[in-house]
TORDRENKOL-953178 format. One line per 4 residues: number of its first residue (from 0); their letters; for each residue x, y, z of N, C-alpha, C. Coordinates in steps of 0.1 Angstrom, whole numbers. Layout:
<rs>
NUM> A> X,Y,Z,X,Y,Z,X,Y,Z  ...
</rs>
This chain:
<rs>
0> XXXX> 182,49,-21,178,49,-7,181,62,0  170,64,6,173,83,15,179,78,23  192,86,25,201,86,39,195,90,50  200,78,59,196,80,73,201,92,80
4> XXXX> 196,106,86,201,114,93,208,109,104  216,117,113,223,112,126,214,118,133  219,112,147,212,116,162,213,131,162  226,136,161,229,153,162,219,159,153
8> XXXX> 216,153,141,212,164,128,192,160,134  190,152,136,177,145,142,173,156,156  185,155,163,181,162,172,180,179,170  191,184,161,191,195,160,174,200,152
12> XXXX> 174,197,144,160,202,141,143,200,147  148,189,159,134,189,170,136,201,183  148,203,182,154,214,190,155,226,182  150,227,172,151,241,166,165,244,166
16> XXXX> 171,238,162,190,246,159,196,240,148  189,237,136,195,231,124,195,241,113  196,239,104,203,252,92,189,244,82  184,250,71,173,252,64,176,237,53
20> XXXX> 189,230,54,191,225,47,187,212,55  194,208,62,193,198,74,177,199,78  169,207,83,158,205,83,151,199,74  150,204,59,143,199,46,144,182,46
24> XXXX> 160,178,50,159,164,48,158,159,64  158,161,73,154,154,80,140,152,82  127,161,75,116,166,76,113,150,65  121,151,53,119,140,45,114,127,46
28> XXXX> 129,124,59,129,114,63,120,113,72  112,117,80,104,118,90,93,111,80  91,115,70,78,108,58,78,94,57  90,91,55,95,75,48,91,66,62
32> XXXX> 92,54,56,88,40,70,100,46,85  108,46,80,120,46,92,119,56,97  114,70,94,113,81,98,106,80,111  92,78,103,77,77,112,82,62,122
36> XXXX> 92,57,124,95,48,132,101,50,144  112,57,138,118,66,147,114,76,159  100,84,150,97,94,162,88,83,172  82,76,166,74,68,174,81,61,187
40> XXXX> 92,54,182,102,50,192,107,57,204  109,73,198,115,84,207,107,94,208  95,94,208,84,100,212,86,100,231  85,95,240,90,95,253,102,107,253
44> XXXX> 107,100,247,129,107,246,122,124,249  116,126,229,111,143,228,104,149,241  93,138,242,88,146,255,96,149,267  102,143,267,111,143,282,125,158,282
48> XXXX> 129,156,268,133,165,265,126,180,265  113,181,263,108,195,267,103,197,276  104,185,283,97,190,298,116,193,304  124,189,302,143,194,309,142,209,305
52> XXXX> 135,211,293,139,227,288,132,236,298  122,230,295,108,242,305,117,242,321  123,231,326,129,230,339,142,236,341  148,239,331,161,249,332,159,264,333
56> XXXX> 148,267,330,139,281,328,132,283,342  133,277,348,125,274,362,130,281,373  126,293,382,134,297,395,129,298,406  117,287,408,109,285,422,116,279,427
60> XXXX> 128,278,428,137,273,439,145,281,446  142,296,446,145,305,455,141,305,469  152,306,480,146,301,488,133,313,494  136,326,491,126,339,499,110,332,492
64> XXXX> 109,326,481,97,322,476,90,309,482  97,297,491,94,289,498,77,288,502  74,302,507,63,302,516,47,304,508  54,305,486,43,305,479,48,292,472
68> XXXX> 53,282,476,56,274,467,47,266,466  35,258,474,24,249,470,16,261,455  14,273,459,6,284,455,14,279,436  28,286,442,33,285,424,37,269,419
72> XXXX> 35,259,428,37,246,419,22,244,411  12,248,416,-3,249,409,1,255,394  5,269,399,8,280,384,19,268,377  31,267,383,39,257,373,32,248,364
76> XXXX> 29,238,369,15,229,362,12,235,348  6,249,354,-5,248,344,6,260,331  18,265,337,25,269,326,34,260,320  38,249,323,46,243,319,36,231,309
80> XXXX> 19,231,316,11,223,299,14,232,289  10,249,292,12,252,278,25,257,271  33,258,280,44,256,273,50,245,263  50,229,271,46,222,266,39,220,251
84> XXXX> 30,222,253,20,226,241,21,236,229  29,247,233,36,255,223,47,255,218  59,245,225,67,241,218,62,225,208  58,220,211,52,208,202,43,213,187
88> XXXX> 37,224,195,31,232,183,43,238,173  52,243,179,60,250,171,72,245,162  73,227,168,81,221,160,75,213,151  60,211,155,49,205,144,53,219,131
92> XXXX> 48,231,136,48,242,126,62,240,116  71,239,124,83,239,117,85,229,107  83,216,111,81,207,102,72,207,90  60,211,96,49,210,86,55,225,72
96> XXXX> 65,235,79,72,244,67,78,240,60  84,227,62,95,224,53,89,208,43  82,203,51,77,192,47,61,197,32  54,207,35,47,210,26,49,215,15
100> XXXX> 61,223,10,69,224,0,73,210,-7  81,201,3,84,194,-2,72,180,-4  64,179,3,52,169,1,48,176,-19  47,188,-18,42,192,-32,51,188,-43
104> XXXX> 64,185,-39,78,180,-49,75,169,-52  73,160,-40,70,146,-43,58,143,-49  48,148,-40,33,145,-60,38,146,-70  43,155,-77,48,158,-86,60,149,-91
108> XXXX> 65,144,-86,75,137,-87,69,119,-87  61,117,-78,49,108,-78,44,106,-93  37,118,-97,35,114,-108,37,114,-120  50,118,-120,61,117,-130,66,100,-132
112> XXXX> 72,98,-121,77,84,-115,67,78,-122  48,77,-123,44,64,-121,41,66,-139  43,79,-145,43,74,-158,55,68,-166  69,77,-158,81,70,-166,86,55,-164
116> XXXX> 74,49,-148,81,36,-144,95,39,-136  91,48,-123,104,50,-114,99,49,-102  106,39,-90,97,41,-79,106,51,-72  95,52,-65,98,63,-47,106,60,-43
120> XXXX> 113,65,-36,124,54,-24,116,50,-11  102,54,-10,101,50,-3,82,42,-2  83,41,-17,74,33,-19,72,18,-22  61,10,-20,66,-1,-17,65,-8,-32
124> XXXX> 73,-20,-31,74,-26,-42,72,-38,-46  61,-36,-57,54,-51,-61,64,-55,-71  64,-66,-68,70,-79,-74,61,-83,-84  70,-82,-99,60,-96,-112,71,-104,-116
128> XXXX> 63,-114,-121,69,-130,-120,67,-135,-139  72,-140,-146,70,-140,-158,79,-153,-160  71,-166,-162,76,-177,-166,76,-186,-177  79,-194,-187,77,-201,-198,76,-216,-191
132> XXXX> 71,-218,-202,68,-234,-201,74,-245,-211  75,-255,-212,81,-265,-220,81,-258,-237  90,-256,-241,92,-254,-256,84,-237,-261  86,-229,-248,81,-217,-250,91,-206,-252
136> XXXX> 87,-197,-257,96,-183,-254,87,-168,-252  92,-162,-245,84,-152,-239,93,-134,-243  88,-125,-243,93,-113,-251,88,-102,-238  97,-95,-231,91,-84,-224,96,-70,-231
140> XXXX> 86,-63,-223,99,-49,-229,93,-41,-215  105,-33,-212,100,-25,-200,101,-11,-204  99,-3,-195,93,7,-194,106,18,-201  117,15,-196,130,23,-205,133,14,-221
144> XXXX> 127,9,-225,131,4,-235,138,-8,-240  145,-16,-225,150,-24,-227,142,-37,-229  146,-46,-235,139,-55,-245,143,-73,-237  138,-84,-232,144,-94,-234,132,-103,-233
148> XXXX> 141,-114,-243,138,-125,-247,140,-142,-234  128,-143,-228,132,-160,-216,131,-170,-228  142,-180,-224,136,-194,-231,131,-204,-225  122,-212,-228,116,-225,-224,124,-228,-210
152> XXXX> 116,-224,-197,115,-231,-183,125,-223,-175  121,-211,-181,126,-201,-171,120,-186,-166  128,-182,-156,118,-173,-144,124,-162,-146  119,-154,-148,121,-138,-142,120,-126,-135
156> XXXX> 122,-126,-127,113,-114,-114,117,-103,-112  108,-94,-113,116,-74,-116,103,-73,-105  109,-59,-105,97,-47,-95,87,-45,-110  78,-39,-106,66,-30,-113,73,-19,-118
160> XXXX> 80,-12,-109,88,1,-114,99,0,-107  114,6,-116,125,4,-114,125,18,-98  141,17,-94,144,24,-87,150,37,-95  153,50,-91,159,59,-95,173,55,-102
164> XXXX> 177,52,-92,196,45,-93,200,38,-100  188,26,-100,191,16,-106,181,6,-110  185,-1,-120,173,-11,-123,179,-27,-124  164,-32,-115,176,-43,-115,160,-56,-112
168> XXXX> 166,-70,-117,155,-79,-124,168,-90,-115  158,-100,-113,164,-112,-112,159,-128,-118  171,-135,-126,170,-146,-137,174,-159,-132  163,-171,-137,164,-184,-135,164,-190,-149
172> XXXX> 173,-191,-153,173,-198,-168,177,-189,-180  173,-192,-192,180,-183,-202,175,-170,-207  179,-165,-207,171,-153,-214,182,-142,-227  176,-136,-234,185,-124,-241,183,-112,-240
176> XXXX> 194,-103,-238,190,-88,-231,193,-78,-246  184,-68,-247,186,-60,-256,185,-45,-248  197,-45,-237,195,-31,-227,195,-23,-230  186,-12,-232,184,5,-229,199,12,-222
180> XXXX> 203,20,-226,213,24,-228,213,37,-215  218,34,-203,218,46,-193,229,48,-184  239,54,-190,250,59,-184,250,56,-164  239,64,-162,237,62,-146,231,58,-142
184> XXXX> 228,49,-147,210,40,-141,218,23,-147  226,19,-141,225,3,-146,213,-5,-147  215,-13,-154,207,-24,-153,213,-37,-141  206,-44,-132,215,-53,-125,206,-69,-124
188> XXXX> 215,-76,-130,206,-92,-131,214,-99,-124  207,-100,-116,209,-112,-104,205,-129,-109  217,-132,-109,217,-145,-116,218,-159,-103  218,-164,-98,222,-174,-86,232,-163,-74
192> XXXX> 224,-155,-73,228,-145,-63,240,-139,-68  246,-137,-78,255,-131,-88,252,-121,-95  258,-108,-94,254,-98,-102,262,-97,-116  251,-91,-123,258,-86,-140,251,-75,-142
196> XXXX> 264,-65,-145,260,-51,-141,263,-46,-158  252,-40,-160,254,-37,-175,247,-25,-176  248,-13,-180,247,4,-188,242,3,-204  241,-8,-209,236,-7,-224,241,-16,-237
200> XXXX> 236,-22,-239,248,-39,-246,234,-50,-247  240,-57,-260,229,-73,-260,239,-78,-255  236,-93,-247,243,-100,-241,232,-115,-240  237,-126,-235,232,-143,-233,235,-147,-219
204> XXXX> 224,-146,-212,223,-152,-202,219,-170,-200  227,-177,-190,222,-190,-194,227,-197,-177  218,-201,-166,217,-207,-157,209,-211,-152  207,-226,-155,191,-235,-149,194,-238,-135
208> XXXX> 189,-244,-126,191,-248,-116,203,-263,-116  197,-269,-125,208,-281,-129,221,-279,-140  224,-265,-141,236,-261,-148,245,-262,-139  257,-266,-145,269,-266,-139,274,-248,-139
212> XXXX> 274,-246,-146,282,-231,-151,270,-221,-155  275,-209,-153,269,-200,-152,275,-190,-168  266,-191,-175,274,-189,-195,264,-178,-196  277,-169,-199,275,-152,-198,282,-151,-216
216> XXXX> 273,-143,-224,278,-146,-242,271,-132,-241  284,-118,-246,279,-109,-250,287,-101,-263  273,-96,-267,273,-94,-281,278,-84,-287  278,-75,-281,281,-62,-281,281,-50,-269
220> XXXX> 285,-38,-267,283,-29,-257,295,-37,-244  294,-34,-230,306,-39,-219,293,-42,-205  300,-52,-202,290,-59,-192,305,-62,-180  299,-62,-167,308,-64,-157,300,-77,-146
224> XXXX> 309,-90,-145,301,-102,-139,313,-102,-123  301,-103,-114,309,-98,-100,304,-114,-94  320,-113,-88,320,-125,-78,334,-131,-74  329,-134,-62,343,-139,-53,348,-122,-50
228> XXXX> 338,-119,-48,347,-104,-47,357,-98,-54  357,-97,-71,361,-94,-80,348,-93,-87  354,-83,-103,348,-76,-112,352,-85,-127  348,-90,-130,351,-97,-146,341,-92,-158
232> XXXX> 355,-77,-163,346,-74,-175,343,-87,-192  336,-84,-197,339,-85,-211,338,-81,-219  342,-88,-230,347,-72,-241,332,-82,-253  327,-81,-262,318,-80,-274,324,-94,-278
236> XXXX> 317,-105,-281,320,-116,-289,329,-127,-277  330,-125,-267,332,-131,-257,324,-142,-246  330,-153,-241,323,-162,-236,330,-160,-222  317,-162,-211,326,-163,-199,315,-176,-192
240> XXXX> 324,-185,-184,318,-196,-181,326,-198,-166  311,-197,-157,315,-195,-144,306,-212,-135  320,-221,-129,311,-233,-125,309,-226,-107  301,-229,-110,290,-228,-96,293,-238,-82
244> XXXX> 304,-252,-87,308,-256,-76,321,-254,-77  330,-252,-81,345,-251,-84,345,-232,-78  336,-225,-90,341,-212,-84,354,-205,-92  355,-216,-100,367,-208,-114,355,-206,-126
248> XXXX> 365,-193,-131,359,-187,-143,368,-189,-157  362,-190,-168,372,-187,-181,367,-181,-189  371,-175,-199,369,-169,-210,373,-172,-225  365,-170,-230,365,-178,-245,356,-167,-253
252> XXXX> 367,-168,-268,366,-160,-278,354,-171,-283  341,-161,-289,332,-165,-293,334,-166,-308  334,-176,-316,336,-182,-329,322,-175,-341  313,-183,-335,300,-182,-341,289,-174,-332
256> XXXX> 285,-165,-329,275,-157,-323,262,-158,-324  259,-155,-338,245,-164,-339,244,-180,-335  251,-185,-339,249,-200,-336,249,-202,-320  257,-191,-312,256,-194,-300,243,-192,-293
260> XXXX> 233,-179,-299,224,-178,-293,211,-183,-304  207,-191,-313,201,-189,-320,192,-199,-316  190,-200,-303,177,-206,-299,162,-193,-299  168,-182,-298,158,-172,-303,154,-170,-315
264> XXXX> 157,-177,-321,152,-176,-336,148,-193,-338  145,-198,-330,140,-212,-331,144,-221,-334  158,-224,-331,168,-239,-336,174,-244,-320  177,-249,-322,183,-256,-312,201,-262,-319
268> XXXX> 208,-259,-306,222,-258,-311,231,-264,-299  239,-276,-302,249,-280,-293,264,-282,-298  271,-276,-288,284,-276,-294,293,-282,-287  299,-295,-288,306,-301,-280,302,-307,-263
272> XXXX> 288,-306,-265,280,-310,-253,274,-323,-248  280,-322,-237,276,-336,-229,260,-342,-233  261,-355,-234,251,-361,-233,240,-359,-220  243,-356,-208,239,-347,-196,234,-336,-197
276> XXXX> 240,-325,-205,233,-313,-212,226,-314,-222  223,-322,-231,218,-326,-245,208,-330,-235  201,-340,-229,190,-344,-220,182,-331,-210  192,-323,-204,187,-314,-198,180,-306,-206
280> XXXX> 180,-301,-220,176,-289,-229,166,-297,-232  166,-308,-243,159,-314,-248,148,-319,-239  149,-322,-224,140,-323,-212,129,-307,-213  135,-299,-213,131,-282,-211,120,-282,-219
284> XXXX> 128,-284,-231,124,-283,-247,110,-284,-250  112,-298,-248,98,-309,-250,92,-313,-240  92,-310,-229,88,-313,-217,86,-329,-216  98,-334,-221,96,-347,-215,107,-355,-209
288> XXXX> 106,-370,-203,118,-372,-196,126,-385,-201  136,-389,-194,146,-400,-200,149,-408,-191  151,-422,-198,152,-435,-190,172,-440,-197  176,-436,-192,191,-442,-196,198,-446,-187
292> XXXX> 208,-453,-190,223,-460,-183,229,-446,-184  236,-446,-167,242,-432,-165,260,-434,-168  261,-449,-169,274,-451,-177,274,-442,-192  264,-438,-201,265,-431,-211,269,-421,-210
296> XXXX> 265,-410,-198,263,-400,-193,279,-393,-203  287,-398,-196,300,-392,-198,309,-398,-210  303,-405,-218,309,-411,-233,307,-406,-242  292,-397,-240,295,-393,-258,296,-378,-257
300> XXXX> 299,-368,-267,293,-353,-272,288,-352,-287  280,-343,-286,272,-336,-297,277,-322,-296  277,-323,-313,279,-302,-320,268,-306,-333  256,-302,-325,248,-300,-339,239,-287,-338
304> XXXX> 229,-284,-352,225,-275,-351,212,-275,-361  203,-274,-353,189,-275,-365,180,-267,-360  167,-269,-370,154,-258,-364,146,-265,-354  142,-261,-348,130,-266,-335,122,-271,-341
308> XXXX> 116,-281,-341,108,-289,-347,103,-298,-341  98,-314,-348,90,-324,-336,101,-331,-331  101,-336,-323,110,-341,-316,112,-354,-320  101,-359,-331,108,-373,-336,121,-370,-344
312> XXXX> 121,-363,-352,132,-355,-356,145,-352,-357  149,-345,-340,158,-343,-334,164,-356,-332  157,-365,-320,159,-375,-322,168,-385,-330  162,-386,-340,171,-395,-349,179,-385,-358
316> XXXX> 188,-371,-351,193,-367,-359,206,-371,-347  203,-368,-336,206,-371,-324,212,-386,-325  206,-400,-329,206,-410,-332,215,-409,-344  222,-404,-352,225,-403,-364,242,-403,-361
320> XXXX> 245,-391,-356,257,-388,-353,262,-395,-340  258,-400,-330,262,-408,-322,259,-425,-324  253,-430,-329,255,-445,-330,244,-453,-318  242,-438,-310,227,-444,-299,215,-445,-310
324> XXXX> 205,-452,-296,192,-452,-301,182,-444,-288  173,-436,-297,167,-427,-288,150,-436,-293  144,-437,-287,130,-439,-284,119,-437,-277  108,-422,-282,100,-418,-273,85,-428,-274
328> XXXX> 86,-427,-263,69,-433,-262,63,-429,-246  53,-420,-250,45,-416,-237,50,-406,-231  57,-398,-236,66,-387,-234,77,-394,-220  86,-407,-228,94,-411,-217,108,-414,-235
332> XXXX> 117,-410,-232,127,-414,-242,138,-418,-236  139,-430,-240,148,-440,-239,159,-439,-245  174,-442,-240,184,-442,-245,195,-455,-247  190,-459,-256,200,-477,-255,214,-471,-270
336> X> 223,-483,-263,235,-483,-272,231,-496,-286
</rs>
């Protein structure tokens, strides 16, 4: 974002008394939305201002001249339009010296930006949207290289082109990051209004709207998860699990890595997970829904792990290890004891 100039530094270069440096950027800013707002706003102010200058310069207030004063308030008039008019000219001129050097930087820079995928600071920014649907997965790759993978029933929203500073996407659901690697240019994923600030690293992102916890699994490279007004790094092979009504965080050494993420390679995997979360995925999954007693809710867990397949399947594998009975019909599955 271009820095806002002050009143003094704003003023000094409409007044012609700023230094070559101070002019260039305040000439800048005059380009951008706020700039051209600004003069607009204080357009009155300016003028008023060169009409005080022309009036300090003024000495028809002698009194021996009294007796031509209707005579020279005519001449005043008509030297104080073009004075007027040659100072406006001359701060237009001024501006337009410093500003067409630099208008030629920004083309050039314009179309640099629109081939590497960098926006302007002060160009506007389209918004794209990229969603999956029941039992889908979706593959982007952006413009620096960085690579990720959404899973089934989730949202992604980035600019068209990143910023200079920084680049930054925001996630509803799971996805896998394979980030491009940029010392000064973060990446920043906005997760349930939560930032995860990462420079270059694969990592697992995982928060639906009906997640309890916010499950951050990275793989490699250093990722930093901000909240509550603290910084929570992690180190490679690490789990961090943030609940969303509590507001405590923990961390856990990651055992199995693939098996943690290996719904990207098309299995489906639960580890010690509520019968509440086993419904929510499997809901995602297959796009379909469940008729159960919510007394079950909290009786059983599942750690299993297989390939994505038909969901009759799952089901009675599901049915296998717990002692329930699952039964789809009509895309409605029933859960009796």
């Amino acid at each position: 974002m271009k820095k806002t100039p002050t009143d003094n530094e704003i003023w000094s270069v409409l007044n012609q008394n700023s230094n070559a440096e101070t002019a260039e950027n305040v000439s800048r800013w005059f380009a951008c939305e706020e700039g051209q707002t600004w003069l607009i706003n204080h357009s009155e102010e300016i003028m008023n201002n060169i009409e005080h200058e022309n009036s300090e310069n003024d000495t028809t207030d002698i009194p021996s001249f009294d007796m031509l004063k209707n005579i020279h308030d005519q001449i005043r008039i008509n030297e104080d339009t073009l004075s007027r008019e040659r100072k406006i000219r001359n701060i237009l001129f001024n501006i337009a010296a410093v500003c067409i050097p630099g208008l030629i930087c920004i083309a050039v820079w314009f179309d640099t930006s629109r081939k590497v995928g960098i926006r302007l600071p002060f160009a506007k920014c389209e918004m794209l949207e990229v969603t999956t649907k029941p039992g889908e997965t979706k593959s982007i790759l952006f413009q620096d290289g960085t690579q990720v993978m959404i899973n089934s029933g989730a949202t992604i929203t980035f600019p068209k082109t990143w910023r200079i500073s920084e680049r930054n996407l925001q996630l509803t659901g799971e996805a896998f990051f394979d980030v491009a690697k940029m010392k000064r240019r973060p990446l920043v994923v906005d997760v349930d209004n939560y930032k995860i600030k990462v420079y270059g690293t694969k990592f697992n992102v995982k928060s639906y709207p009906e997640s309890e916890n916010i499950e951050i699994i990275l793989v490699d490279g250093n990722i930093v998860f901000e909240a509550n007004n603290s910084d929570y790094e992690l180190k490679p092979l690490q789990k961090l699990l943030y609940n969303k009504e509590s507001q405590s965080i923990s961390l856990e050494k990651v055992q199995n890595i693939n098996k943690e993420i290996c719904w990207k390679d098309n299995y489906i995997s639960f580890r010690n997970s509520s019968l509440k979360e086993v419904i929510s995925d499997i809901s995602r999954i297959y796009g379909v829904s469940f008729n159960y007693d919510n007394e079950l809710l909290n009786d059983y867990s599942f750690t299993i792990k297989t390939e994505k397949g038909k969901l009759e399947n799952l089901l009675e594998e599901l049915s296998y290890i717990s002692g329930l009975t699952f039964h789809e019909c009509g895309g409605v599955v029933t859960i009796t004891k």
